[in-house]
C-alpha positions as CSV (number, residue, x, y, z in Angstrom):
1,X,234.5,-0.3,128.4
2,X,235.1,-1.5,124.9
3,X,236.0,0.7,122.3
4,X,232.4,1.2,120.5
5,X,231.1,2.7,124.0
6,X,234.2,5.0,124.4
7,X,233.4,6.3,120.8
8,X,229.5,6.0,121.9
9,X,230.6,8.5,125.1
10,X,232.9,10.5,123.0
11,X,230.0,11.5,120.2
12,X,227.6,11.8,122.8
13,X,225.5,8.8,121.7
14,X,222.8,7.7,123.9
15,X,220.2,4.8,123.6
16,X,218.5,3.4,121.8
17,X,220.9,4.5,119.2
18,X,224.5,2.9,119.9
19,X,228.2,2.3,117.7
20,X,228.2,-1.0,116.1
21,X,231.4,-0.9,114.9
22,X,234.8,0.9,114.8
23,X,237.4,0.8,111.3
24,X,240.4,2.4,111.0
25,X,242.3,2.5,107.4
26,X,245.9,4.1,108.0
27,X,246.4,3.6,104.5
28,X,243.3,5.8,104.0
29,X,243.7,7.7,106.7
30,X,240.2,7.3,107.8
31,X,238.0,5.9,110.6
32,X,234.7,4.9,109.9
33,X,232.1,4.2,112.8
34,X,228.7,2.2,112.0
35,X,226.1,3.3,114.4
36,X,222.9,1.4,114.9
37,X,219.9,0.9,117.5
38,X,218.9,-1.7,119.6
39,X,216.4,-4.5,118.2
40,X,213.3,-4.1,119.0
41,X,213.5,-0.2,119.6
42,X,211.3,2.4,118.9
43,X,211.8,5.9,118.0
44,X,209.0,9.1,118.0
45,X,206.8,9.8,114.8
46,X,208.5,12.9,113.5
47,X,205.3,14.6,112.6
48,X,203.4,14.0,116.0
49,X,206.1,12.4,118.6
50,X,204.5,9.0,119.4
51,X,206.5,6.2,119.9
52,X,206.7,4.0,116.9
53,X,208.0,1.0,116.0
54,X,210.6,0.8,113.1
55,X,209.6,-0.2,109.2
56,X,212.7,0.2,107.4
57,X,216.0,1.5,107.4
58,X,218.2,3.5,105.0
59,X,221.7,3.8,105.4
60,X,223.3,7.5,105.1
61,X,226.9,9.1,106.2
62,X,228.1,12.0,107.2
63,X,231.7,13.3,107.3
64,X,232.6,14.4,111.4
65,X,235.4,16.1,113.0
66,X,238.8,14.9,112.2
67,X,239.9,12.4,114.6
68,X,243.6,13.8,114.8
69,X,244.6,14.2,111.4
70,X,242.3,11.3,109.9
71,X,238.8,12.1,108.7
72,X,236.0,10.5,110.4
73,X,233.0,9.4,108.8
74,X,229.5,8.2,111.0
75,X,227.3,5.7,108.8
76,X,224.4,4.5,110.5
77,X,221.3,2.6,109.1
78,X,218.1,5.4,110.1
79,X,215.2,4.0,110.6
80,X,211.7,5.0,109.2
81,X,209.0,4.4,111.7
82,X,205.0,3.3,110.8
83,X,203.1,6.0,113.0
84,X,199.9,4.3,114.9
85,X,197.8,7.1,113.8
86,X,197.3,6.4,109.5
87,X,197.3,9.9,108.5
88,X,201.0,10.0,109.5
89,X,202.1,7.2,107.4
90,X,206.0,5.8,107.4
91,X,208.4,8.4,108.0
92,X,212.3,9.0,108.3
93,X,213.3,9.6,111.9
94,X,215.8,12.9,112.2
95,X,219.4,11.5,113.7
96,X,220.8,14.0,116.7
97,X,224.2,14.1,115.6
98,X,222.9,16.0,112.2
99,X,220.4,17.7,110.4
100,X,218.2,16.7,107.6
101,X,219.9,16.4,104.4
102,X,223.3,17.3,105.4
103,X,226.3,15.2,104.7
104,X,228.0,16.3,107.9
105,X,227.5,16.2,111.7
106,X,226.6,19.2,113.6
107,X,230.0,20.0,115.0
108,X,231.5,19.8,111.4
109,X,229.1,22.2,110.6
110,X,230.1,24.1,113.7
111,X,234.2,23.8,112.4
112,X,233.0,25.3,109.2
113,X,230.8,28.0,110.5
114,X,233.7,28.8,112.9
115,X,236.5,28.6,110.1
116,X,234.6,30.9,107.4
117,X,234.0,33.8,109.8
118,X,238.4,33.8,110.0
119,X,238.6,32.9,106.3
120,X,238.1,33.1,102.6
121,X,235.9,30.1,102.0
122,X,238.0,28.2,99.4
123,X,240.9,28.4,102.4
124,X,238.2,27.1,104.8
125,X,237.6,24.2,102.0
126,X,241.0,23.2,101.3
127,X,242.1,23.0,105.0
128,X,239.4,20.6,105.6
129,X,239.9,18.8,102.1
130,X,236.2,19.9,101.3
131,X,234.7,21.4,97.8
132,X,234.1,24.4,98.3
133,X,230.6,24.2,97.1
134,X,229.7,22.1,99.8
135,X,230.7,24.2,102.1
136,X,229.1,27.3,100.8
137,X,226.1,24.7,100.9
138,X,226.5,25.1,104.8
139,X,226.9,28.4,104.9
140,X,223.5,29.1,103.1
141,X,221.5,27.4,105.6
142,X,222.7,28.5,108.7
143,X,222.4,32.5,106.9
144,X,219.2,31.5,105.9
145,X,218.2,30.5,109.5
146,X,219.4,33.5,111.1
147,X,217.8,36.0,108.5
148,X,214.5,33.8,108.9
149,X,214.6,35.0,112.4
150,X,215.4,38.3,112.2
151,X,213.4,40.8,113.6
152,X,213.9,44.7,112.2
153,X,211.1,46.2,114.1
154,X,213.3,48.5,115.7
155,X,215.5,49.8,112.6
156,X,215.3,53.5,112.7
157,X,218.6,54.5,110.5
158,X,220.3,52.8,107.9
159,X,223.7,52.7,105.7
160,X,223.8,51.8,102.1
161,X,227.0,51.6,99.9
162,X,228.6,49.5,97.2
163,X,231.2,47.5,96.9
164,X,232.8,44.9,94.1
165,X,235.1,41.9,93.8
166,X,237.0,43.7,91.6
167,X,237.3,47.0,90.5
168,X,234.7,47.8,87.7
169,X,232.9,44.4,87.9
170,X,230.5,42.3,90.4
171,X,228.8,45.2,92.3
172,X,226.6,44.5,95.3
173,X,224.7,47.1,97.1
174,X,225.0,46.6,101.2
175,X,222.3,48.1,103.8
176,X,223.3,48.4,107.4
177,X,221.6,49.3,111.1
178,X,223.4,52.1,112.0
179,X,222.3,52.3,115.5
180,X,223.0,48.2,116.0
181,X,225.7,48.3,113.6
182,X,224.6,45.1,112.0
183,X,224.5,44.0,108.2
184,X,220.7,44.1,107.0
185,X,220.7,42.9,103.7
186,X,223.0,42.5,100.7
187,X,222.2,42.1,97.2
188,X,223.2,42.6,93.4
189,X,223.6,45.9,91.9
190,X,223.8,49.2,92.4
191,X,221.3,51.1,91.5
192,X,217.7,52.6,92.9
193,X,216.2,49.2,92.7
194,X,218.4,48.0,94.9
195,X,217.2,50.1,97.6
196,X,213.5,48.9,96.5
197,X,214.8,45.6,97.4
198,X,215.7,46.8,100.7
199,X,212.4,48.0,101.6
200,X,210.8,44.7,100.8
201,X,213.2,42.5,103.1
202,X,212.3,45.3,105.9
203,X,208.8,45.1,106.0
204,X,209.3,41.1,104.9
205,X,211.4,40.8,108.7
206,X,209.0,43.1,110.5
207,X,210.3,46.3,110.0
208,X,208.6,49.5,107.7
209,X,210.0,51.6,105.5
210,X,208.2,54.6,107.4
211,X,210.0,54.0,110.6
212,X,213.1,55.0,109.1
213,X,214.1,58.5,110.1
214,X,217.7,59.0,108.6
215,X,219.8,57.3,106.0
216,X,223.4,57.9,105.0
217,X,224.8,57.3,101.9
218,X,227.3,58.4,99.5
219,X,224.9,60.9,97.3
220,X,224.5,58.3,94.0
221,X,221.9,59.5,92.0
222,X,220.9,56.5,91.9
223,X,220.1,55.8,95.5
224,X,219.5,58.9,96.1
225,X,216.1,57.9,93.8
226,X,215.7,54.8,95.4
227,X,215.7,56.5,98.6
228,X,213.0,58.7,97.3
229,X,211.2,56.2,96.0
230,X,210.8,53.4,98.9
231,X,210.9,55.5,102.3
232,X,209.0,58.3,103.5
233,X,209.4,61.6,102.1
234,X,210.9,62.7,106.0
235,X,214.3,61.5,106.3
236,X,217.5,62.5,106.7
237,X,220.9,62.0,104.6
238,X,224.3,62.4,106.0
């Protein structure tokens, strides 16, 4: 086995894409694999999954797990595919080792998910040698993934507080399951219309404002009015 199928086996590449090529800079302290396809392959129509045959290709990189302490970087040239049926047109194939747009791999993606959850993101950054911007980039998707699924059908009682970055400054208003014990929502502010804010993510992830039977809060005026003002007149503080 050569060394572009033992990298091939390694990143869990499988035809028709393949590794093309293995570079190693020690000076850089990097290690650069070209990955390519097989002439003559074909790849599915992303918008209806029939096998096409490849128009064009566009080279793109993404930055992988270190390979011991040198960072790794996948370039391969993705093909776009002309679709049999017309309405489909040419389109970009997606690559299974990343997702659309991103200038990492998956299981970089996994390191940084797995990293910020231990860590202040600018640590997370610097210990990979990162931005931090990009990496809060990853962090937005993958939040606004999971929110897009949640379901809060079943929310009956709820937690609001505050809280600031520093004392005095940067407030943010945070709503909470009580029964689940799970963060609901977060957002600027600290007054009633904060709690109007609330009510509008509920209902906009299948929950209602009138199933909520109790809410506990500290006793600010101002969510006490918020509280008045979004949810059912029947509730509950503690």
């Amino acid at each position: 086995m050569n060394t572009e199928s033992l990298f091939a086996v390694a990143l869990g590449i499988t035809p028709p894409w393949e590794v093309e090529g293995v570079s190693f800079s020690k000076e850089n302290k990097r290690l650069d694999l070209k990955i390519g396809f097989r002439r003559g392959a074909t790849f599915a129509c992303p918008v209806c999954g029939t096998a096409a045959p490849v128009h064009d290709t566009s080279e793109k990189s993404w930055r992988h797990l270190n390979f011991f302490q040198f960072e790794t970087y996948l370039t391969a040239r993705v093909p776009r595919v002309k679709c049999p049926n017309p309405d489909h047109g040419v389109k970009l194939v997606p690559v299974p080792w990343a997702r659309a747009g991103s200038g990492f791999t998956l299981l970089f993606e996994a390191l940084v998910m797995a990293l910020v959850r231990e860590m202040p993101v600018k640590t997370a950054a610097a210990l990979l040698g990162e931005h931090d911007t990009r990496i809060w980039r990853v962090i937005d998707h993958y939040i606004q993934s999971a929110r897009a699924q949640a379901d809060h059908a079943e929310v009956r009682r709820i937690g609001m507080d505050e809280t600031s970055a520093r004392r005095g400054q940067d407030y943010i208003s945070l709503f909470y399951d009580m029964d689940q014990r799970q963060l609901l929502f977060g957002t600027e502010g600290r007054d009633h219309e904060t709690v109007k804010a609330f009510t509008e993510d509920l209902k906009a992830h299948n929950g209602a404002p009138e199933n909520i039977t109790d809410a506990c809060l500290d006793m600010s005026k101002a969510f006490i009015k918020g509280v008045n003002e979004a949810l059912l007149q029947r509730r509950n503080y503690f």
